[in-house]
N, C-alpha and C positions, 0 to 999 in steps of 0.2 A: 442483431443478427437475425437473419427473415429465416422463418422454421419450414424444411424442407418434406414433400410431402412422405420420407423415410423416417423421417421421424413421427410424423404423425401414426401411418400404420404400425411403426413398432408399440407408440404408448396406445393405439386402441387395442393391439396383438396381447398388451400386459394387460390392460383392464379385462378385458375377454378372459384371456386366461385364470384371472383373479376369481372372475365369480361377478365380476362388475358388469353393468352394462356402461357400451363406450359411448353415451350421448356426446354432446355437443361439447357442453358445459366441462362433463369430466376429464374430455380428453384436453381441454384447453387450459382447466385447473390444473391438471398434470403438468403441462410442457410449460406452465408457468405463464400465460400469457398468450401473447398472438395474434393474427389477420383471423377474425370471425370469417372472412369471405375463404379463406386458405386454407382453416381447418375445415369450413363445411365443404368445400371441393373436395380436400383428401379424404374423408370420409365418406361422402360418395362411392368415390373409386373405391376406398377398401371393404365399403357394404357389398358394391357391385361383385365383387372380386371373390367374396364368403359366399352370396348368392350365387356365383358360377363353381363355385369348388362343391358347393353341396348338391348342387343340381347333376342328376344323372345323365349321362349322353345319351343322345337319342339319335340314331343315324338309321336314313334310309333301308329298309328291305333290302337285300343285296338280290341280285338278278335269277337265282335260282328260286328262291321263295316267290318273285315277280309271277314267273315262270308257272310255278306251281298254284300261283291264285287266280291266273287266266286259265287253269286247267279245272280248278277246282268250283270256281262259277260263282253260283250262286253261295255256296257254304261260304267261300273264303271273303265273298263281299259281304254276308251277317259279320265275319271275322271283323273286314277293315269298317266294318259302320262302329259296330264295339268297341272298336281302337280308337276311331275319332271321337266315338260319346265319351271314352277314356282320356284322350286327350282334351275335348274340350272340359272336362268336368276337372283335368288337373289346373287348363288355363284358369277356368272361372278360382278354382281355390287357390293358384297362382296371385290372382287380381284380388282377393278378399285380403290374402297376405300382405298385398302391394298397400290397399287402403289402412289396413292394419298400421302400416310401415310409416305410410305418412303422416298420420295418425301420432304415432311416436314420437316423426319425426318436428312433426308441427310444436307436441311438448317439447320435445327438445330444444327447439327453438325460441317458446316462451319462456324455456328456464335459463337458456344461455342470455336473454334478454334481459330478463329479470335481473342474475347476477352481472350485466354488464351496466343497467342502472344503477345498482348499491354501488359500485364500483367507483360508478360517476358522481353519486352522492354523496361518496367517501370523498372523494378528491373536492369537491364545492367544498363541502364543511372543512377538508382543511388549509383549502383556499382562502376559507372566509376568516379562520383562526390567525394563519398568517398574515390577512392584512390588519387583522386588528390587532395583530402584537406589534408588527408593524406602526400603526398609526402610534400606540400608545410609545412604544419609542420614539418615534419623531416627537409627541408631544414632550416625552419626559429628556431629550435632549434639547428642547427647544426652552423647556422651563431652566435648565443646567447654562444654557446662555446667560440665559436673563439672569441668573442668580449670580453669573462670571463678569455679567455687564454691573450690576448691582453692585456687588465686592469691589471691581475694578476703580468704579467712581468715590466711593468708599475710602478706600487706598485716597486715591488721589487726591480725596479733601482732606485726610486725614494728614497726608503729609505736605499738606500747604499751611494745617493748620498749625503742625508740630514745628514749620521753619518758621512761621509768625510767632509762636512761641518761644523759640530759640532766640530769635533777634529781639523780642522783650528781656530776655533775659540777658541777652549780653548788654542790652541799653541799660537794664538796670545795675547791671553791674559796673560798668561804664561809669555809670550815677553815683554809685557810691562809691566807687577809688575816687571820683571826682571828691564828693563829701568826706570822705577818710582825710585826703589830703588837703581840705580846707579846715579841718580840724587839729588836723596834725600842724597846720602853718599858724592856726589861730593858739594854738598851746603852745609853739615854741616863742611867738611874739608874746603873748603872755606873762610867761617864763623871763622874756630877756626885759620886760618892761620891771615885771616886778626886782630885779636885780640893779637896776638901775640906780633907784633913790637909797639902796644899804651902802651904796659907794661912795657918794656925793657926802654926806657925814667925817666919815676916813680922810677923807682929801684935806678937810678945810681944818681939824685938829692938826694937822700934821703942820 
């Protein structure tokens, strides 16, 4: 939201008030922020604005006194020479005020500059923090790959190796009910051989 210049004279109206002067810098720190071009405009206007409130009116001689100084002559032109040395002697300390002002206002201006470089150097350095956080996350999820690529082949040799294993094992078992049963065939012919020749004896007594 672009800061309107009612709010500017109000926060240089408090700093004033405060005891503060309203530079550049503090009326900007105040309102939090802002157009550097927006706040020295308005403060312009609100110096311009103090300058006219403090300065006394000055208005022409009105026609009776006119009157009275064409009467008066010579005395009342000593007067109006005195008025003018008056006046000019308030311009010139008018104008010392002015250089004064500028003066001020120039610090002012190298302070509002100053705090709008830190500002800007603040922001770089945490420009620069953020992309190196940045970077090192991309690095450390790039290594989290490689380490999921790694695992992943892992795995997959692992359970190539485990189904190689498994079909040795069923082959070898395979093997051995083979072998069981050529054991079990070879003890039962065995068995019916040795029963053979007890019988043949029996037969031929008989």
């Amino acid at each position: 939201m672009a800061i309107t210049k009612d709010q500017i004279f109000s926060t240089a109206d408090e700093l004033d008030a405060a005891g503060q002067s309203p530079t550049l810098a503090a009326v900007r720190k105040a309102l939090g922020g802002g157009s550097i071009t927006t706040i020295s405009e308005g403060m312009n206007e609100w110096k311009a604005r103090k300058v006219a409130k403090a300065t006394p009116l000055r208005e022409p001689a009105p026609p009776q006194i006119a009157e009275r100084l064409t009467e008066m002559g010579a005395e009342m032109w000593a007067s109006a020479l005195e008025l003018a040395n008056g006046r000019l002697s308030a311009e010139r300390e008018a104008l010392d005020e002015a250089r004064v002002q500028l003066e001020a206002e120039k610090l002012e201006a190298a302070e509002l500059a100053d705090q709008v470089s830190a500002e800007l150097e603040e922001t770089k350095t945490a420009m620069l923090v953020a992309t190196a956080t940045a970077n090192a996350a991309r690095a450390e999820v790039e290594e989290l790959r490689q380490h999921l690529g790694d695992a992943r082949l892992h795995k997959a040799t692992a359970e190539v190796r485990a189904e190689e294993i498994e079909k040795r094992v069923n082959d070898l078992n395979a093997e051995l009910a083979r072998v069981n049963q050529q054991n079990t065939d070879l003890v039962a012919g065995l068995a019916a051989a040795a029963a053979k020749p007890a019988a043949g004896p029996a037969s031929g007594r008989a």
